[in-house]
C-alpha positions in Angstrom: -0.3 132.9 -46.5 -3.1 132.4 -44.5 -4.2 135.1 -42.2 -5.5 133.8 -38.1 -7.4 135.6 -36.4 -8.3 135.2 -32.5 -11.8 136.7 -31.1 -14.0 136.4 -27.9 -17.8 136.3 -27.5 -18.8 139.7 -25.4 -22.4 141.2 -24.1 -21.9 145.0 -23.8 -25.5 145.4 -22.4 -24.6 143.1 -19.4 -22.0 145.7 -17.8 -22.1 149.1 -17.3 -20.9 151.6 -19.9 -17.5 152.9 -18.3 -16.6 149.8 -18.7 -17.2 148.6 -22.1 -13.6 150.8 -22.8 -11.4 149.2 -21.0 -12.6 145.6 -21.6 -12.4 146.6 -25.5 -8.6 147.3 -24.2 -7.7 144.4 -21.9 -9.4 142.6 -25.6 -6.7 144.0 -27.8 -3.8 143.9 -25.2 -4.8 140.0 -25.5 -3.8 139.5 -28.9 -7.5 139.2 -29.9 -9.0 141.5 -32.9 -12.5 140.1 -33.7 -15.3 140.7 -31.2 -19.1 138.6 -31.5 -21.4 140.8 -30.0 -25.4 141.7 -30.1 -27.0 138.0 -30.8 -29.0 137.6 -27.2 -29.8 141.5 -27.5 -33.2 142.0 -29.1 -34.8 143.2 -26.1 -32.7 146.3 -25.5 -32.9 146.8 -29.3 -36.3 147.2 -29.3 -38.0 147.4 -25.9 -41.5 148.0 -27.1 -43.1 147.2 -30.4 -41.4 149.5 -33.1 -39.6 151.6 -30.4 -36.2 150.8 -31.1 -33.0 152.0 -29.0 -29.9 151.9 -31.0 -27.8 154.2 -29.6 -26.2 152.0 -27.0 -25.4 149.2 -29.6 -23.7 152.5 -31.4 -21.6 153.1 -28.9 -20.2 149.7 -28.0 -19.7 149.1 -31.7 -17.2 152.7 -31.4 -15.7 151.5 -28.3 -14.2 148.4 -29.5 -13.8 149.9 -32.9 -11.6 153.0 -31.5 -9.7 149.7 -29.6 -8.9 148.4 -33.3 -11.3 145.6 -32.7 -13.7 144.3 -35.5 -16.9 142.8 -35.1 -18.7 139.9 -36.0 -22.6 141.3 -35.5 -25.0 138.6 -34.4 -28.7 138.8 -35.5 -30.9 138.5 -31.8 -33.8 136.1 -33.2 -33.1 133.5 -31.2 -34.1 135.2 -27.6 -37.5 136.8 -28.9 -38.5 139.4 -26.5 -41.5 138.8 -23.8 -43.7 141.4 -25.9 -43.7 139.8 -29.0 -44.2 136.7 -27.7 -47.5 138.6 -25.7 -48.4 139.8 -28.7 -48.4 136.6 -31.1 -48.5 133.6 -28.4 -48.4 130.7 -31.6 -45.1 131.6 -32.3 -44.0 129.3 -29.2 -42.6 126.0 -30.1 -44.5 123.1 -29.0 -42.8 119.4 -27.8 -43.8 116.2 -28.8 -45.5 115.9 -25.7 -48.2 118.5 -26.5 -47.1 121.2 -24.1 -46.5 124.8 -25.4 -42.4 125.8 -24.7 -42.9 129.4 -23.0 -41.0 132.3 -22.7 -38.1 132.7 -19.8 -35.2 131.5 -21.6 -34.0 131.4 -24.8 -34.9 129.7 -28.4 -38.4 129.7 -27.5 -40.0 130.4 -31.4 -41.2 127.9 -33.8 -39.4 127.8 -37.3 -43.2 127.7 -39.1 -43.9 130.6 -37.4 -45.3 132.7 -39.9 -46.0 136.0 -37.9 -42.7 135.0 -36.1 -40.7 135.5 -39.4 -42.2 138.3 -39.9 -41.0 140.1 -37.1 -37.6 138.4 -37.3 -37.0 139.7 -40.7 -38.0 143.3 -39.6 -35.4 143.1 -36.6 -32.6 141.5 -38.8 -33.2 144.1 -41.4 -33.1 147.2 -39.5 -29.6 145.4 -37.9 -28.1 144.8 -40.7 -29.3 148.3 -42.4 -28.2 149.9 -40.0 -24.1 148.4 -39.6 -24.4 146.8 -42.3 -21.3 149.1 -44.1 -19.8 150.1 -40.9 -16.3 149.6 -41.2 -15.7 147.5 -38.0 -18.2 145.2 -39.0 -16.5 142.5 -41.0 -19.1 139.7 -40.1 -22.1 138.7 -39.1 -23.9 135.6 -37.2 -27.5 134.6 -38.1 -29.4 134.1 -35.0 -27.7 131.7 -32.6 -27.0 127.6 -32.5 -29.9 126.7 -34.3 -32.2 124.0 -33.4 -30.7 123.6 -29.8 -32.6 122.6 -26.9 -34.9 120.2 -29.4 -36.4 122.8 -31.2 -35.5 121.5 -34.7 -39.0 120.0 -34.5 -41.7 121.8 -33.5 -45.4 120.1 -32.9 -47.7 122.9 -33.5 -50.4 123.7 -35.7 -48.4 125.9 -38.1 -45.7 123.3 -38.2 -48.3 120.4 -39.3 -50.0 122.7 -41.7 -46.9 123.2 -43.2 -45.9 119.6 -43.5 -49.2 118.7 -44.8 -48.1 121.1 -47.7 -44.5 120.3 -47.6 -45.9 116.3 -48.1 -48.4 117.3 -51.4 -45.4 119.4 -52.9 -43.3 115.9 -52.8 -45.5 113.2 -53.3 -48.2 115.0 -55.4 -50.8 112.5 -55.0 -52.0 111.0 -51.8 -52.2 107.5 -53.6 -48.3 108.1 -53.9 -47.4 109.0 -50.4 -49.6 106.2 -49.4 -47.3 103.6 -51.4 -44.1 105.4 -50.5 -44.8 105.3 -46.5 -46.6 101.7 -46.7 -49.5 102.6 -45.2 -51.5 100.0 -46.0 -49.8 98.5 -42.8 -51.7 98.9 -40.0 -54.2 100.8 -42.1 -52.8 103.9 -41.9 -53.5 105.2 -45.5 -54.7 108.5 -45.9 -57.6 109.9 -47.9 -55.9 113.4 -48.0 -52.7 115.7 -47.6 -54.7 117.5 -44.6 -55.8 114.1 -43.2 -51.7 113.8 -42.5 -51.0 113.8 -38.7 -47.9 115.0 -36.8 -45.7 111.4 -36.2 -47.0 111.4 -32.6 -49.4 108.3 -31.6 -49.8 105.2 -29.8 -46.8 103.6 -29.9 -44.0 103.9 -32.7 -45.5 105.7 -35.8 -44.2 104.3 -39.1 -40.4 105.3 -40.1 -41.2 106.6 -43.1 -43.7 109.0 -41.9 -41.0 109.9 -39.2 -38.2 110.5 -42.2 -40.7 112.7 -44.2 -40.9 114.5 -40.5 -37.3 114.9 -40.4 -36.9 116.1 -43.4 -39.4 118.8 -43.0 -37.8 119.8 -40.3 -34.9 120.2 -41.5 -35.9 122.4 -44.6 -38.0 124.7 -42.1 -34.3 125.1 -40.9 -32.9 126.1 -44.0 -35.7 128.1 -45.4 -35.5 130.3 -42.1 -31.9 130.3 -42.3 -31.8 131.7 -45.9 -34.0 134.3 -45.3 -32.1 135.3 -42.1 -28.9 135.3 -44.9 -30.8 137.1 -47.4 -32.2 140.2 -45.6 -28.7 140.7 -43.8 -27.0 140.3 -47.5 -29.1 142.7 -48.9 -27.8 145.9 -46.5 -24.0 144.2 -45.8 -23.2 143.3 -49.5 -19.2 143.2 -48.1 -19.2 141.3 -45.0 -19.2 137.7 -44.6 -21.9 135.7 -42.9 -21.9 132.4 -40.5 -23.7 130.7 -38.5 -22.3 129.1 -35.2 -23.6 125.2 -35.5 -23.2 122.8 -32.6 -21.2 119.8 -31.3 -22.7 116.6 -31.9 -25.8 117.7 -33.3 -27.6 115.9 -36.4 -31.3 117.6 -36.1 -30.8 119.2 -39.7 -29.0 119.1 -42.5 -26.0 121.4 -42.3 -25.0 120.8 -45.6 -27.8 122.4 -46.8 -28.2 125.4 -44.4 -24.0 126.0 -45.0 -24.6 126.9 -48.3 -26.4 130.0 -47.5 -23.1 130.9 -45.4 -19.5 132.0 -46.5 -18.1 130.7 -43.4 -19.4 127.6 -41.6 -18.6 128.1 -37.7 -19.1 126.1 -35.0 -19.2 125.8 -30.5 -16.8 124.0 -29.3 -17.1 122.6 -25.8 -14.7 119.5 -25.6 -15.3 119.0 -21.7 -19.2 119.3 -21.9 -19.8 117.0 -24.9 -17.3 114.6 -23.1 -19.2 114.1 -20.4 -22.2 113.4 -22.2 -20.5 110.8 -24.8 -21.5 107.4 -25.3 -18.1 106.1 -23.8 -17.2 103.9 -21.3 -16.4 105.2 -17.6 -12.5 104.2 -18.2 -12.5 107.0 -21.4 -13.9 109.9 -19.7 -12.0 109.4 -16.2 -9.0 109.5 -18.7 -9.7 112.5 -20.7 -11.7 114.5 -18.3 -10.0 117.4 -18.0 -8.9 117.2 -21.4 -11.3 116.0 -24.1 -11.5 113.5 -26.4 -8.8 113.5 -28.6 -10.6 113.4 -31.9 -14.0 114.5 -30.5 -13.1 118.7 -31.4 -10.6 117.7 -34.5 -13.8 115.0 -35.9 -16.6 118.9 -35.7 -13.6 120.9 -37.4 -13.2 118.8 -40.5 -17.0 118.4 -40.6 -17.8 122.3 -40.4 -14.4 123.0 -43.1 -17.1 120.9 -45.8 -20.1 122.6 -44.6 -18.4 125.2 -45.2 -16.9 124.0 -48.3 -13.3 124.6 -47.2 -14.0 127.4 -44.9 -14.5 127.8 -40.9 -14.0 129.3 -37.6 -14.7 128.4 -34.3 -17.2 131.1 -32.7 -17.4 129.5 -28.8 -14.0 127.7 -27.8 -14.8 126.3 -23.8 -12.3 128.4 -22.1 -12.9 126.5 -18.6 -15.8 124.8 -16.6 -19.9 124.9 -18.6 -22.6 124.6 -16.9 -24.6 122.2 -19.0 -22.9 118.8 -18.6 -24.0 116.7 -15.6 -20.6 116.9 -14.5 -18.2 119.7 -15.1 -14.7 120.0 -14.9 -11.9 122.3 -14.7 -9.6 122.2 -18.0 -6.5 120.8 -17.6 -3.7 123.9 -17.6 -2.7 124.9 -21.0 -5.9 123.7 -22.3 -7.4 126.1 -23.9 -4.4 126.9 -26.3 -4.3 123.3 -27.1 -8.0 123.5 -28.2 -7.5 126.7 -30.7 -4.2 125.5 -32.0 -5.7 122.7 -32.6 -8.7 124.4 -34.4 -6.4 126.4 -36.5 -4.0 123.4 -37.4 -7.4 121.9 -39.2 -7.8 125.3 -41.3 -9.7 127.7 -39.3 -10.0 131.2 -40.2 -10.7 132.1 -36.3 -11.1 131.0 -33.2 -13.4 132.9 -30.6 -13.9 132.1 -27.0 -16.8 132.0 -25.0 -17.2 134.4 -23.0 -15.0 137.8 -22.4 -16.4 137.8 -18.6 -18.2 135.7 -16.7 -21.6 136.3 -15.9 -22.8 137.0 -12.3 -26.5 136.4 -12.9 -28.9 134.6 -14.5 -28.4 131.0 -15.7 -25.3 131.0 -17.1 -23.5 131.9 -13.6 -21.2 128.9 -13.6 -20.1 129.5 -17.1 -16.4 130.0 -17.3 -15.0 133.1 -19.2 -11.6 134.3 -20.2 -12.2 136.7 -17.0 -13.6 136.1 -13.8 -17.3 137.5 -12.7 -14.8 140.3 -10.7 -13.2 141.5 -13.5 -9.9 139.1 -12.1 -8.2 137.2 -14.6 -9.8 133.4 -15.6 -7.1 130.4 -16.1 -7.9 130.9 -20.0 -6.2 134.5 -19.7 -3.1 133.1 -20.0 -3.4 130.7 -22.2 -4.8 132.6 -24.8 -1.7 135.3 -24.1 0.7 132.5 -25.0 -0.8 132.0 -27.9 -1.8 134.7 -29.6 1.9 135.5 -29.3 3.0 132.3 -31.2 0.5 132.9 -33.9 2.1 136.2 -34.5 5.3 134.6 -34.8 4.4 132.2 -37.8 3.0 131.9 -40.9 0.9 129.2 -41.9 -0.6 128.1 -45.2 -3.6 126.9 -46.3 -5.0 123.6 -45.7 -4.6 120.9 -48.0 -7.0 117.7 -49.2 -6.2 115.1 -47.4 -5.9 111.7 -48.9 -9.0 109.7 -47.2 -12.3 111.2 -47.3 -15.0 110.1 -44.9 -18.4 110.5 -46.1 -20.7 111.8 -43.8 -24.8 111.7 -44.5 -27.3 113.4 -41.7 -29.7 111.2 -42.9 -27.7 108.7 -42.4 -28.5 109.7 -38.6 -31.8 110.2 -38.7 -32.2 106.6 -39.8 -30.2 105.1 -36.6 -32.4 107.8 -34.7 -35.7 106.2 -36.3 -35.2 102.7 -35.8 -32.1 101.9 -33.9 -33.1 98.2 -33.6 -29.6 98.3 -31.0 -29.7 100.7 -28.3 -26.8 103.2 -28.7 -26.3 101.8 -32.2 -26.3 105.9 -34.2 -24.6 106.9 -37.3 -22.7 110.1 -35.4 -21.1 107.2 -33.5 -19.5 105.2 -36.0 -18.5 107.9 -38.0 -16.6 109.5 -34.6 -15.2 105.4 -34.0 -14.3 105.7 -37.9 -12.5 109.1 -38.0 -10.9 108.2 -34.6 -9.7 104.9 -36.5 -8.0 107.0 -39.3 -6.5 110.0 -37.0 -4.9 106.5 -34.6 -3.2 105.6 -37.5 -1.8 109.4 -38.3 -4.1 110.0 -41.4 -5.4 113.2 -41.9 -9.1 113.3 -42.7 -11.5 114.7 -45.1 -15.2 114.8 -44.0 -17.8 115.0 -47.0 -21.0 115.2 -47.9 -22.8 112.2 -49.8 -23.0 114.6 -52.8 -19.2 115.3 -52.6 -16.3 114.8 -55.6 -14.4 112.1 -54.4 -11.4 113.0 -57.2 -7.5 113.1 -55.6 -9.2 110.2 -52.4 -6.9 106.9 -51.8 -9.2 105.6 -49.5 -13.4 106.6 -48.6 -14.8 105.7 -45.2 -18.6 104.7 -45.3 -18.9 104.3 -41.4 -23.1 103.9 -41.9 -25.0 105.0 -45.0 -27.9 103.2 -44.8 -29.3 105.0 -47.8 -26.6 104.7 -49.9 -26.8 106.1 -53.3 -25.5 104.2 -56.8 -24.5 107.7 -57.8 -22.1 107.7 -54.6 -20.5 104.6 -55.1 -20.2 105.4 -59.0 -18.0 108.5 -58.2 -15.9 106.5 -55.8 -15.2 104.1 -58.6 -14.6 106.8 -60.9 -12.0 108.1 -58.4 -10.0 104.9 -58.1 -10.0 105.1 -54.4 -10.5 102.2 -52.1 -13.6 101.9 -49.8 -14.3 100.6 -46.9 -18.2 100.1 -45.8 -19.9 99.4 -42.4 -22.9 97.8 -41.5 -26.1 99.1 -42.4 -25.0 100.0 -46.0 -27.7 100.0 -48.1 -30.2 98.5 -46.1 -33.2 101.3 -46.7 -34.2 102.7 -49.4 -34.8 106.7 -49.8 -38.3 106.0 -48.8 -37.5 103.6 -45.6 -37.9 100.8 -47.1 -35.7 97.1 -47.5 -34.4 97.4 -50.9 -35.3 94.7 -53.9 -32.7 91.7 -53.2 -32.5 93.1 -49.6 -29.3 94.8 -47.9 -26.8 96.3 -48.8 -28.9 97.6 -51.4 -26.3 99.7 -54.5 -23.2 98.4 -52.6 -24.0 94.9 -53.9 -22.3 96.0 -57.5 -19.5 96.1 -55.7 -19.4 93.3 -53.4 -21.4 90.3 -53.6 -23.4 89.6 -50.4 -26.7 89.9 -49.2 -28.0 90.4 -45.5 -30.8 88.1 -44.3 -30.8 89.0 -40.7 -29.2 91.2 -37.7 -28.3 90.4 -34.2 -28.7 93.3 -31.8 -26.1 92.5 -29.1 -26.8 93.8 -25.6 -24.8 96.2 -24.1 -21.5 94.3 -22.9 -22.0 91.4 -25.0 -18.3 91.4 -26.8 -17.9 88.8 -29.7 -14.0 88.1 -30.2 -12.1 87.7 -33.1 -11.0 84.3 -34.0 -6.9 84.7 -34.2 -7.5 87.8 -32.7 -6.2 90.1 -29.4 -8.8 90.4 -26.4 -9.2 93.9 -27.7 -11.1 93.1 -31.3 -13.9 92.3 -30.8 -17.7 93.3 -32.6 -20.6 94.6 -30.3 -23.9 95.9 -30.4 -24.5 94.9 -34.0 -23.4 91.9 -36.1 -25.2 91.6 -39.3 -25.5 87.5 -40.6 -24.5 87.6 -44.6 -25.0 85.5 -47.2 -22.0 85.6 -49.8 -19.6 83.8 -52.6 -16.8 85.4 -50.8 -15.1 83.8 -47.7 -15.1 86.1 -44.8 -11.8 87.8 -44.3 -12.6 88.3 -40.2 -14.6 85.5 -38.1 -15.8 86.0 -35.0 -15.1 82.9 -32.6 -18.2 81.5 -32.5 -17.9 81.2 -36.8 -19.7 84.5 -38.0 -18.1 86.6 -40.8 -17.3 90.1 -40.1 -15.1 91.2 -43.3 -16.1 90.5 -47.0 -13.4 92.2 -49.7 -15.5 93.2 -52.7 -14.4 95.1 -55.8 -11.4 98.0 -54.2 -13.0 97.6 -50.9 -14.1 96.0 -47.8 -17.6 95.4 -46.3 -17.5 95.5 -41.9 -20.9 93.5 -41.7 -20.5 94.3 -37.7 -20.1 97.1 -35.3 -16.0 96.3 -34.1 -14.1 97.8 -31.2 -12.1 100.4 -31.7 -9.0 98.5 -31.8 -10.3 96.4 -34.3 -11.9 99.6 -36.4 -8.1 101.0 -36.2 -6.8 98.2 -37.5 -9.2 97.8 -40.8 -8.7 101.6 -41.6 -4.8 100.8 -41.5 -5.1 97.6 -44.1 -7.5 99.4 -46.0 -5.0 102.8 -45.9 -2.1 100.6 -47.0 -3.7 98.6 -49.7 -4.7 102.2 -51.2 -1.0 103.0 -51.3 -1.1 105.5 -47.8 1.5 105.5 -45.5 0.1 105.3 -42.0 1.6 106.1 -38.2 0.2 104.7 -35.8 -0.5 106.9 -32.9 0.5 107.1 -28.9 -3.0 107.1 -26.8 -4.0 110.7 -26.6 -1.2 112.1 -29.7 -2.5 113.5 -33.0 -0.9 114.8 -35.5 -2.9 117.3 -38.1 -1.2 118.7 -40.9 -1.8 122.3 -42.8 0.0 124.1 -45.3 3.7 122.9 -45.1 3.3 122.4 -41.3 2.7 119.5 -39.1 1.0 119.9 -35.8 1.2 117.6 -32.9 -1.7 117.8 -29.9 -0.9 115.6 -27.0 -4.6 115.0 -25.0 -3.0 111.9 -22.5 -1.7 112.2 -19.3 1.9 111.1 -20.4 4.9 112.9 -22.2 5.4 111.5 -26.1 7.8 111.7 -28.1 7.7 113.1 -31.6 8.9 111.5 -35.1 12.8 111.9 -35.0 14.9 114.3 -36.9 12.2 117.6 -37.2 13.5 120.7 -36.4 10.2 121.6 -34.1 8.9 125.2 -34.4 7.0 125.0 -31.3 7.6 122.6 -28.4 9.2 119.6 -27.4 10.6 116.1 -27.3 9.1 114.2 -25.6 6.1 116.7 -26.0 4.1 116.8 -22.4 0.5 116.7 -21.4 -1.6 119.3 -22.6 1.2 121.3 -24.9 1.6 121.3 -28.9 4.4 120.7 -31.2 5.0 122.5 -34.7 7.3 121.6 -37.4 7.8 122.1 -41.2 6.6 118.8 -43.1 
């Protein structure tokens, strides 16, 4: 049976030592037994150049051990301290805007830093030498939320150098890049590798140039992240390493940089990310205090396949950020609805952010699971209650689910490039698309393009413009059903239309062709003919050329379906509604059996237990005849509901 495990996030060097004991106490009273500790520390570990100051870190790691506590050990690179940064002043990160990102808060390095990974690697070395086989020390975090705060990309000389070498190791010959990027438009050919620019200019630089920029970027990312892995592998052969990704973040390819980890973790800030969604005023005034309902459950299935079938949560919200431009107070009960919910999707922890709130510094109106007194927070409680049901179950492993929803960071960087549609992204149809499955009580896979689709009914391509015939031939191979939405196909891995235009590969398995696109402004609603006042396409309707008549029409006589070969092509951005309803024929025509949802239930199942999470404002009523393990029937706001499946 799977083993849960609760945690918290604490700073030992930001209260006094006499206290460090009875916080390690209060901790294990909780309920909780893993502790993060260390990641934000490097300038007490080493206040001067080479003068390091362990024994403080020594002691808090035998407080909370003598508490029975174990500890996840973070790695401090990503708070450099002022002195280095004195001492080797390129290491700063520099915006697309030119100007040098200083010192004075947090993240402020460059990942083509050469001297900078120099001294990172020193610091993470000594770390992990030195607790590396400490018994308390089970696991450890690489540095902290990488790339956040736009520093994925970095504008410097280093970083350009290093592209310039990163573009001859993939090209080879400038006469190649030339005809990959097109730069005979505009006359932007090269003459050499170092003649190559940052993708900073006039107006829009060409998209290719920009991909070939992401793409950099993103292996800086995993090339620092690997080595971070390495050198802390080398002296902790036995623990288990992680990183804590974000929330809505598509800077880099996780994928890649997961593989270096054991476990994939992840931040998880339902209130703060609300806030800053791309939804309507009506959403967020009903789920304010709550979340989205498929916003947190949407980042745990993607971090279980970064981590391939392994994660935790590292930073559960346990009340009010500071970060959103508006900030509310959870909901009661809230923050056991967001870890049971974490662990009903498979994870191996969940952690909360922070033990104590802080009373300096910018952080000040960051919630913790205490007060900046010492008094207990809101969360207190709600962690108590659970960590006492956890004890009183045992849970399985999670199982495949039967639909898979392939998910491409690429994908986003595409939408990111030319968007053509303001607020048309690939991280939003692939939330509308996993909402669309969870609405109709189907449990969700999340995969990488590369991913075995074997044991799949039914594979969600939300938006895949480079879509990949080696993709479609393994969903094929499966036997599962697909369903495809717009901007399938329509670039190839260079950036370019493909021969016989969009949607590229997908047209062996449906026969259209896109000759054009209308961007729809923001409000412009095209309804369904036949259809409620609810389905409706916006932002993006593609205009398609096919043999095949047009399962869905718009009103005004434009087709928004075409059935191809097991599957269904969505030539149109559609209302969630509408989305819902496509997943469900495509669900059933695979042989699933779907249920559709009450606003604001879900339903996740793991091991031979269904949960139930009820994010709306009303009481719902469960499936009838379960002998419930946890809560009730009807099952109120803000509680959850366990039963045997």
């Amino acid at each position: 049976m799977a083993h849960v495990r609760l945690g918290v996030c604490y700073y030992p060097e930001h209260w006094p030592r006499e206290r460090w004991a009875q916080d390690a106490a209060g901790m294990a009273a909780l309920g909780l037994s893993l502790v993060r500790i260390g990641e934000f520390a490097w300038s007490r570990l080493e206040p001067k150049p080479g003068r390091f100051d362990w024994a403080w870190l020594d002691d808090a790691v035998e407080t909370l051990a003598a508490a029975g506590l174990e500890i996840i050990m973070g790695t401090p690179t990503a708070c450099p301290p002022h002195w280095l940064v004195a001492r080797d002043p390129d290491m700063l990160p520099v915006g697309a805007d030119g100007q040098v990102r200083g010192f004075g808060s947090r993240r402020h390095y460059s990942f083509s830093s050469l001297g900078y990974r120099e001294a990172a690697r020193d610091i993470t070395a000594r770390m992990a030498e030195r607790y590396g086989k400490h018994a308390a020390v089970v696991g450890w975090q690489t540095d902290n939320e990488f790339g956040c705060h736009d520093t994925t990309e970095c504008f410097s000389s280093a970083a350009l150098t290093a592209f310039q070498t990163w573009c001859e190791a993939r090209y080879n010959t400038i006469d190649a890049l030339n005809a990959a990027w097109g730069n005979v438009f505009w006359s932007q050919e090269y003459e050499a590798f170092n003649a190559i620019g940052l993708p900073v200019a006039v107006t829009e630089t060409n998209p290719a140039h920009c991909m070939a920029w992401r793409r950099f970027s993103s292996d800086q990312v995993r090339d620092f992240s690997a080595d971070m892995a390495a050198t802390v592998r080398k002296h902790a052969p036995e623990a288990w390493l992680t990183h804590n990704f974000m929330g809505n973040f598509t800077d880099f390819d996780h994928f890649d940089v997961g593989a270096d980890y054991d476990v994939a973790s992840w931040d998880s800030y339902p209130l703060g990310f609300l806030d800053l969604a791309d939804l309507d005023d009506a959403m967020k005034a009903r789920y304010r205090r709550r979340g989205h309902p498929d916003w947190a459950a949407f980042h745990h299935d993607l971090y279980r396949a970064v981590g391939r079938g392994r994660f935790g949560v590292m930073e559960q919200q346990p009340g009010p950020v500071n970060w959103a431009p508006h900030n509310a107070q959870p909901a009661a009960g809230m923050a056991r609805l967001w870890g049971w919910e974490a662990i009903a999707h498979g994870a191996e922890f969940v952690s909360w952010f922070r033990w104590r709130q802080l009373h300096v510094a910018q952080e000040q109106f960051h919630a913790g699971v205490l007060h900046a007194d010492a008094t207990l927070a809101p969360a207190h409680g709600d962690i108590e209650r659970l960590a006492r049901e956890l004890a009183e179950l045992e849970l399985g492993d999670t199982r495949p689910a039967r639909v898979a929803l392939v998910f491409d960071y690429e994908a986003c960087w595409v939408t990111d490039i030319q968007p053509q549609s303001a607020g048309f992204a690939a991280l939003t149809l692939a939330l509308e698309w996993y909402s669309a499955a969870r609405l109709n009580g189907l449990d969700v896979d999340i995969v990488s393009p590369d991913a075995a689709l074997n044991g799949y009914g039914l594979v969600l391509l939300p938006c895949l413009p480079m879509l990949e015939h080696a993709l479609l031939d393994r969903i094929t191979a499966s036997g599962a059903r697909w369903l495809a939405g717009p901007r399938a196909g329509s670039r190839t891995n260079e950036f370019a239309i493909p021969d016989g235009l969009a949607p590229g590969a997908l047209r062996t398995l449906v026969d259209l062709r896109i000759t054009g696109v209308d961007a729809l402004r923001r409000g412009v609603h095209l309804g369904i003919d036949g259809g409620d006042d609810d389905d409706y396409v916006h932002h993006w309707i593609e205009a398609v050329e096919s043999s095949t008549e047009p399962g869905l029409v718009t009103r005004d006589g434009r087709g928004v379906t075409f059935d191809g070969d097991a599957g269904t092509y969505v030539a149109a951005r559609c209302s969630r509604p509408l989305i819902a309803r496509l997943v469900a024929e495509a669900a059933q025509a695979a042989g699933l059996e779907t249920r559709p949802m009450p606003a604001g239930l879900r339903t996740r199942r793991r091991g031979d237990h269904m949960f139930a999470v009820n994010y709306g404002n009303t009481a719902q009523r469960l499936p009838e005849g379960v002998r419930l393990l946890l809560g009730q029937s009807p099952l109120p706001p803000g509680e959850v509901a366990l039963w045997e499946a």
